[in-house]
N, C-alpha and C positions, 0 to 999 in steps of 0.2 A: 574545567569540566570536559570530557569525552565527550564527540561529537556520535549522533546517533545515527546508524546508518538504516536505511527503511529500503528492502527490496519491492522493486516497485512490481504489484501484482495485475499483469498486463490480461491475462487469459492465456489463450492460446501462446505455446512455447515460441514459434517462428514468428510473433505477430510486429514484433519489433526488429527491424532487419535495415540496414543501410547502406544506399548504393554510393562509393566513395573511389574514385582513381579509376571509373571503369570495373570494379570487380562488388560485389553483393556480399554484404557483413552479416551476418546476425549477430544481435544486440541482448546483450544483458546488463538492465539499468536499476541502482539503486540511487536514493533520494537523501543525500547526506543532510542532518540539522541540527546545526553547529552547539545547540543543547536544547533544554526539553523547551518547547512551545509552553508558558504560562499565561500567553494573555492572547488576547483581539489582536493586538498590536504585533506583538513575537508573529502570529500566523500572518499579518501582512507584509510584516519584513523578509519574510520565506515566500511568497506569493510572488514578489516582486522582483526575485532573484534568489533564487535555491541552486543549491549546487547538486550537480546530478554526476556520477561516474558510473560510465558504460564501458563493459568489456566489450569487444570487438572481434569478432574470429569470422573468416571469410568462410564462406555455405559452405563449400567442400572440404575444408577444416574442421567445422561445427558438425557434417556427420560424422569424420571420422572419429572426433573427440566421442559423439554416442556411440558409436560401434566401441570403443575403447572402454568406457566406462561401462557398457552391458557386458564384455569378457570378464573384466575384471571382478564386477558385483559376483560372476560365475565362476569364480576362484580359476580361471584360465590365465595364462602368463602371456599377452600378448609383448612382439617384438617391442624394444624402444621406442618409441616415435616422439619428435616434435611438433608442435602448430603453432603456426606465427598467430599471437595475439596482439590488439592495443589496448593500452587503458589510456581511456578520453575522462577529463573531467570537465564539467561544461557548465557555465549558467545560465538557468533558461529561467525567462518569465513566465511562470504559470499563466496566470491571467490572460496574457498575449499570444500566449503558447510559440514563442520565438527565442531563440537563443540570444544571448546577450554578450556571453565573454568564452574564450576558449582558456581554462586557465591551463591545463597540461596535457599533455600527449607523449605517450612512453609504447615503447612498442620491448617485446619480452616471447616467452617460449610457454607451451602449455605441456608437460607432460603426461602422455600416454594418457589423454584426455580427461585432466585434472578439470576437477569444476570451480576450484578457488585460486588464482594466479595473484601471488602480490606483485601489483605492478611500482610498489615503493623500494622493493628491494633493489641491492646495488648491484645486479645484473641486469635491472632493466634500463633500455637504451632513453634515452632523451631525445625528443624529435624537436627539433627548431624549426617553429615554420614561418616564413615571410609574410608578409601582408596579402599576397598574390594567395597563395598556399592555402592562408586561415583563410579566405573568402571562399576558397572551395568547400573548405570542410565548414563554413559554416553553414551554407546552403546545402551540404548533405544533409547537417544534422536539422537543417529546419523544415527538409524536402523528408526526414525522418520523424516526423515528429508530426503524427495521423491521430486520424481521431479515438481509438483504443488507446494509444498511448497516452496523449492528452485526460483522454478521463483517467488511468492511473495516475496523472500528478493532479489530477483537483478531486476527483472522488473526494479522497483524505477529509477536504478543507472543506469543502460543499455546502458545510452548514453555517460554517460563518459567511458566506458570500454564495448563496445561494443561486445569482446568476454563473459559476462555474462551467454547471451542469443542470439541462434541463430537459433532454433527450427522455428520462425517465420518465417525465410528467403522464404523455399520453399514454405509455403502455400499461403503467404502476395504475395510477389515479381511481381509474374507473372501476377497475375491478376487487379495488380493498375495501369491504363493508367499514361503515367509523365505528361498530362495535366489537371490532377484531385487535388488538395491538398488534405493531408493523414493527418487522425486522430491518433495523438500517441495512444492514447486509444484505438484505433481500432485493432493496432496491438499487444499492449500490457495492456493487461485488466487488468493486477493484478499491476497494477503500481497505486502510490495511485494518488486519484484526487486530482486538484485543487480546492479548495472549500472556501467556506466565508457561513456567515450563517446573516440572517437580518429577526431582530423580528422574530426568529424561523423558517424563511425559508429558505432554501441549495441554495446556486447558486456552480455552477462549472462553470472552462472555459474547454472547448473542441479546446484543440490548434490544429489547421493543417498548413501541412507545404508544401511550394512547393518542388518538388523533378523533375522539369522539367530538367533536362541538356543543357536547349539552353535559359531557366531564370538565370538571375544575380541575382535577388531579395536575400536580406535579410529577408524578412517577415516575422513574424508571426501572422497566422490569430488563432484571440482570438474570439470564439463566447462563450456567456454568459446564460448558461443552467438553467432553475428554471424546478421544479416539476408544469405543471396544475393540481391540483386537481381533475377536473372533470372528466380529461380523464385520467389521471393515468402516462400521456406521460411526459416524457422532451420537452418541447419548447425553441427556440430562444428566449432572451429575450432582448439581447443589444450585442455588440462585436464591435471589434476596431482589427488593423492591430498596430503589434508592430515591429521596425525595429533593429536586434539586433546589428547593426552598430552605427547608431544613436541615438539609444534609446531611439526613436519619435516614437508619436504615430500620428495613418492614422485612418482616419475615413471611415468605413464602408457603404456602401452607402444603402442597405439595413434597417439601423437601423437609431436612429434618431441621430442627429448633437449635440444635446444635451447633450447625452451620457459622462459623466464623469471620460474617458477611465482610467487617470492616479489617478484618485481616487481610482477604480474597482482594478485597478493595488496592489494599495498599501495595502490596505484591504487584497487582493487575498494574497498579501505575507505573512501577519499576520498571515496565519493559516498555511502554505508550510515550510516545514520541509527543503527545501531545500531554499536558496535565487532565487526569480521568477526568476530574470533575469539572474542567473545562470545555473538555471534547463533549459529557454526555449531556451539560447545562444547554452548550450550544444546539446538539442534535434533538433535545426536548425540543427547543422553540423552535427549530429548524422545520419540524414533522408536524406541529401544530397546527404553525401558520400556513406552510405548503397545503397542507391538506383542507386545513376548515377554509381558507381563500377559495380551492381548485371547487370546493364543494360550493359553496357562493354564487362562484361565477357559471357554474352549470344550473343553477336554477335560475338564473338573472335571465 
C-alpha cells in the first residue's frame, strides 16, 4: 500500500522557518502515514513516531522562488535561476513534540521557483552527516518545532488523545450555546480536511456535532462544501446526517433527497488519511465529552 502523504496545515506561509548552519530556512512540512489509520492503535503508532519531510530553502531563496512563481503565473519568461533546497525526512514524536531520528538529508536545485522538488530523484545529492553534524540539526529541528507547528501535527489526532491540544478550550468553550452544533474545523483549523476532488473541483465535508447535554443523538452532520467561483465563497452543496451507532445515513432536509450520501461517503474516505468512520466516531465523543465536562465544571 502507498504511503499517504498529508501537507501539514500550519497557517501563516513563514510560520515554519528553521535556523541551521547560521543561515534561516523556511520550511515546508508534510506528514507521511505509511497507510490509512484504521484503528486507536494505527493513530498511536503514528503518535509515537511519524515521519515528517520538510523542504528546506534559505529566506532569500524562498523570496526569490515567489517573485519566480508570480512572473511566471503572469505568462512573463523570467531568466533561468537556481535555488539550493534540502529534503529532511525526520521523525518526530508528536506527543513529545521532539524529534526522534533523522532518516535522510539530500540537498538538490529548485527551478525558477518550482514549488514541487523531488528530492528522490537521481540528481539529488546525498548528505552524510556524523554524529557531531546530526546533533546540530537535530536541535535545529526541535528548536523548530513551535507551538503552530506542534498543533499542525496533533490538531489531526486530537480526538483520540484529547490531552494533544487544549489551548482551544478557554477561547471555544464559553462562547458556543449547547443548542448550536460545532464545526470541528472551527475549533480546530490546522486539522487536515476532509476532502474528495471531481473533475478538478475540491469538495470538503464540514462535520458538526451536537454537544447539547439533554441530546442523546449520535449524529453527525456532514455538510458538503465546494468553491463558487464567482464569488470566491465556499457554499453548501449537498450534506447528509451520519449516525455513529448505526452507521446510517439521514437525510438532510435542506438538501435534496437525491443526494448519494453513502457514495459521498465512500469517495470522502478515499483521500482521509484517517478511516472516515473512525476519525468522525472519534470527533463525536471527542465534542461530547469536551463540551458537557467543560459545561459541568463551570457550574460546579
Amino acid at each position: 500500500m502507498n504511503p499517504l502523504v498529508l501537507p501539514l496545515n500550519i497557517g501563516k506561509d513563514d510560520s515554519f522557518r528553521m535556523s541551521w548552519k547560521n543561515r534561516l530556512y523556511k520550511a515546508r512540512a508534510a506528514l507521511v502515514l505509511p497507510h490509512k489509520l484504521k484503528t486507536n492503535a494505527d493513530v498511536d503508532e503514528v503518535l509515537a513516531s511519524a515521519q515528517l519531510v520538510v523542504k528546506l530553502t534559505e529566506f532569500a531563496g524562498a523570496l526569490r522562488e515567489k517573485m519566480l512563481a508570480t512572473l511566471a503565473s503572469q505568462n512573463q519568461n523570467p531568466q533561468p535561476t537556481q535555488t539550493e533546497v534540502y529534503g529532511l525526512v525526520v521523525r518526530v514524536n508528536i506527543n513529545t513534540g521532539r524529534s526522534v531520528e533523522i532518516e535522510d538529508l539530500r540537498r538538490t536545485k529548485s527551478e525558477n521557483g518550482a514549488e514541487h522538488v523531488d528530492f528522490m530523484s537521481h540528481s539529488a545529492e546525498v548528505i552524510n552527516l556524523n554524529e557531531a553534524e546530526k546533533a546540530i540539526l537535530e536541535t535545529a529541528i526541535n528548536s523548530a518545532l513551535t507551538a503552530p507547528v506542534l498543533e499542525a501535527l496533533r490538531q489531526p489526532f486530537v480526538s483520540f488523545h484529547p490531552n494533544l491540544s487544549e489551548s482551544w478550550k478557554e477561547q471555544q468553550l464559553k462562547s458556543i450555546q449547547p443548542d448550536k452544533l460545532v464545526p470541528f474545523q472551527m475549533l480546530f483549523p490546522s486539522a487536515q480536511p476532509i476532502e474528495r476532488f471531481v473533475e478538478g473541483e475540491r469538495f470538503i465535508i464540514d462535520d458538526l456535532y451536537c454537544t447539547n447535554p439533554t441530546c442523546s443523538c449520535t449524529d453527525v452532520t456532514c455538510v458538503v462544501l465546494k468553491l463558487d467561483k464567482s464569488s470566491g465563497q465556499e457554499v453548501a452543496w449537498g450534506g447528509f446526517k451520519w449516525d455513529v451507532k448505526s452507521e446510517k445515513f439521514k437525510v438532510l432536509p435542506q438538501f435534496s433527497s437525491k443526494f448519494n450520501a453513502s457514495e459521498w461517503f465512500k469517495h470522502f474516505d478515499l483521500n482521509s488519511g484517517i478511516d472516515l468512520k473512525t476519525l468522525l466516531t472519534s470527533r463525536q465523543s471527542f465534542m461530547r465529552t469536551e463540551f458537557i465536562n467543560a459545561r459541568k465544571s463551570a457550574r460546579s
